[in-house]
N, C-alpha and C positions, 0 to 999 in steps of 0.2 A: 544496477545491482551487481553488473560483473566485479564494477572499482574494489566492493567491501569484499567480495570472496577472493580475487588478489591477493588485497592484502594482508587478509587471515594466512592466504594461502603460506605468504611472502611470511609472517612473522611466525611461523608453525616452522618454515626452511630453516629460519634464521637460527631460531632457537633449539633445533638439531643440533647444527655444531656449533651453538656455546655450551651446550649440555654433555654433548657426545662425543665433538669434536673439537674442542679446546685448542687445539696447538694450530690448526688453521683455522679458528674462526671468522679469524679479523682480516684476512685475507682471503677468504669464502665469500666476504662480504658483498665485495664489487661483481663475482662472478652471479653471485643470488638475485640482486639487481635486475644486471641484464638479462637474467631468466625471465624475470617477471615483467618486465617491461618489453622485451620483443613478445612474450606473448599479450600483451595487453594492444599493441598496435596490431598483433596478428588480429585477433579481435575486431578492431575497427576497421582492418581492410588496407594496410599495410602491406607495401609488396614483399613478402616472407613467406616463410611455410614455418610449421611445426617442428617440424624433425631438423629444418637451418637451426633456431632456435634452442633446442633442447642439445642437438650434438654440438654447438658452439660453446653450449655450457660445459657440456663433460670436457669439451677439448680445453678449456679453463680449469675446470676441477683437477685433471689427474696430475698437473704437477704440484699442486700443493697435497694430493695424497699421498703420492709417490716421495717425495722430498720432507714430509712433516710426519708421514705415519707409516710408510713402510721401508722408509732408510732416514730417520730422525737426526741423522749425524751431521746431514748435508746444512750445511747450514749459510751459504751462499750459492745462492739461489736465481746467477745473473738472468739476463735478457734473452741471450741468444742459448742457453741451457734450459731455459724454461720454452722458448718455443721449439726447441727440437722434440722436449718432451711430448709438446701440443702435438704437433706433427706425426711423435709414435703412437699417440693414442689411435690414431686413423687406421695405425699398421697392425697393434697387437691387441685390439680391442680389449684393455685391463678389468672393464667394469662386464664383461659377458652381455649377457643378453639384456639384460635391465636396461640400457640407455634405451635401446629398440622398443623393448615391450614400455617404457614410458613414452617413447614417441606415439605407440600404435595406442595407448591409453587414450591418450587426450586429443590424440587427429579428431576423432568422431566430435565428441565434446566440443572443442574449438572451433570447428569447424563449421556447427549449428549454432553455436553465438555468432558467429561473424556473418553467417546470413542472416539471423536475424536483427543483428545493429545493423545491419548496411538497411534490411528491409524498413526497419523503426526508421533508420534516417531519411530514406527515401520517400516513405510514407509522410513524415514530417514537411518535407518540400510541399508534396504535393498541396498536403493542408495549408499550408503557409501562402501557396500560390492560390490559390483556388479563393480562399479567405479574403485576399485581397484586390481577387479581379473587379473589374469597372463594370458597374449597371450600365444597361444602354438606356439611350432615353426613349426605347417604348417601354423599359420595365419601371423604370423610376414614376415615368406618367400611370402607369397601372399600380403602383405601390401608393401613388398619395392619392389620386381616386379611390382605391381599397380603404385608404386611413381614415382620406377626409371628405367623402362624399357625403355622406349622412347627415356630417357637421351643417354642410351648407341649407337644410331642413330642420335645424335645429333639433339632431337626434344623435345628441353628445352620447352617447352610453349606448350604442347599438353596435355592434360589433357583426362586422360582414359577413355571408354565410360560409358555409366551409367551401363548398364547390366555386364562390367566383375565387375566395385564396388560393384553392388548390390551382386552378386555372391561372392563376397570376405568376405564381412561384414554378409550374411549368414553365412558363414564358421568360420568367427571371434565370433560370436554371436549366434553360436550352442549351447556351453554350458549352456547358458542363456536365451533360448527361452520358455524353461518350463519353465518360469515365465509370459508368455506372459498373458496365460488366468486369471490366479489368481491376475497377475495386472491389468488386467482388473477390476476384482472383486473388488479388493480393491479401484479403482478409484470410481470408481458403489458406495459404501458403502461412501468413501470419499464426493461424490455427498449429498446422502440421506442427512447424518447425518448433513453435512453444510445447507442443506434445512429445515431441523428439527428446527435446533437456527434460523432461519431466520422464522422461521414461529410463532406456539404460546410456544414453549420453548425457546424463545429470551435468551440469559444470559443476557446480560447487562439490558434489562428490570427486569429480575428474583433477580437481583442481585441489584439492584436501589430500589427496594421494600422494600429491609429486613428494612430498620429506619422507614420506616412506621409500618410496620408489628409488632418490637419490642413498639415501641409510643402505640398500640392500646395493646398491651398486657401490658402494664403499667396501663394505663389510665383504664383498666379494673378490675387490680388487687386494683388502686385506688379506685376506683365505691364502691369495694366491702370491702374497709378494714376493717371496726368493725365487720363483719362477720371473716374474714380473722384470727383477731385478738384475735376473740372468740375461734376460731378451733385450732391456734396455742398454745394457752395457755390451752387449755384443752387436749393436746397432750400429 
């Protein structure tokens, strides 16, 4: 479910600045990207954090808003002038507090998806293993007596009582019953953490925000650019 609020997420971004931001949209593009794809491995349990993720994006963004919308003249735009820029952003924080309060947005949020995909996958082993383990041959001999004892009386259509089944599939399901309590557990944590995103770390809310979040960290850096512009060139 995470993939499809992604990529709403992702085409809501995008569509900012072709609407908003026209003069760097097409070079937003690659930066937008990598937003949504480091946080989608964050997610799965990628060794990254949130705030890597989200300030590696603005340290991408500000020179396309600095060079495209708050000094529009610049219009060569090399390698090593665009990563000095990268570099100032770390110094003169252009975008104020919005990078930060979008990291502190979605830490919570991501944070409990990613324990819960890790828990789903793990949970998934487990069934996978378990699904597949080997009868031994006291349980297998206790399964076809269960099946087919009666047969040998000609009593096709008799179906065993519940108490020797129950008693059989203990015996079947010995190997595997110390798992009982810690699946427990694990269902318990399964609970919380689904209660968790349904409560005030929604994803798809947390995740429906970022175009907002990034709009006001433009809009800001806009507010401020002869300042901006001061500081950069005196660097």
């Amino acid at each position: 479910a995470f993939e499809s609020f992604l990529r709403l997420a992702e085409n809501r971004t995008r569509s900012l600045f072709e609407t908003a931001y026209r003069p760097m949209a097409k070079e937003a593009a690659e930066p937008v990207k990598e937003l949504f794809t480091d946080i989608s491995l964050y997610i799965l349990g990628a060794d990254t954090t949130v705030e890597n993720a989200v300030l590696r994006f603005f340290d991408s963004l500000f020179p396309l808003v600095y060079s495209r919308l708050i000094n529009p003249g610049i219009t060569d735009l090399s390698e090593d002038y665009t990563e000095c820029l990268r570099l100032t952003r770390q110094d003169i924080n252009p975008f104020g507090h919005y990078s930060k309060n979008m990291v502190t947005e979605l830490s919570k949020s991501l944070w409990t998806s990613r324990m819960l995909s890790q828990a789903l996958s793990l949970g998934t082993e487990v069934i996978n293993t378990t699904e597949h383990a080997a009868l031994t041959k006291e349980c297998s001999r206790a399964l076809v007596r269960m099946q087919y004892c009666p047969h040998c009386q000609g009593l096709t259509l008799i179906r065993p009582c519940v108490g020797y089944c129950l008693n059989v599939m203990r015996g079947c399901l010995a190997s595997v019953s110390e798992l009982d309590m810690q699946w427990r557990e694990y269902i318990s944590t399964l609970e919380y953490l689904t209660n968790e995103m349904a409560a005030s770390h929604d994803l798809e809310m947390a995740l429906m925000g970022i175009w907002n979040s990034i709009n006001e960290a433009i809009l800001h850096a806009q507010l401020n650019g002869p300042q901006l512009s001061a500081t950069v060139s005196a660097q």
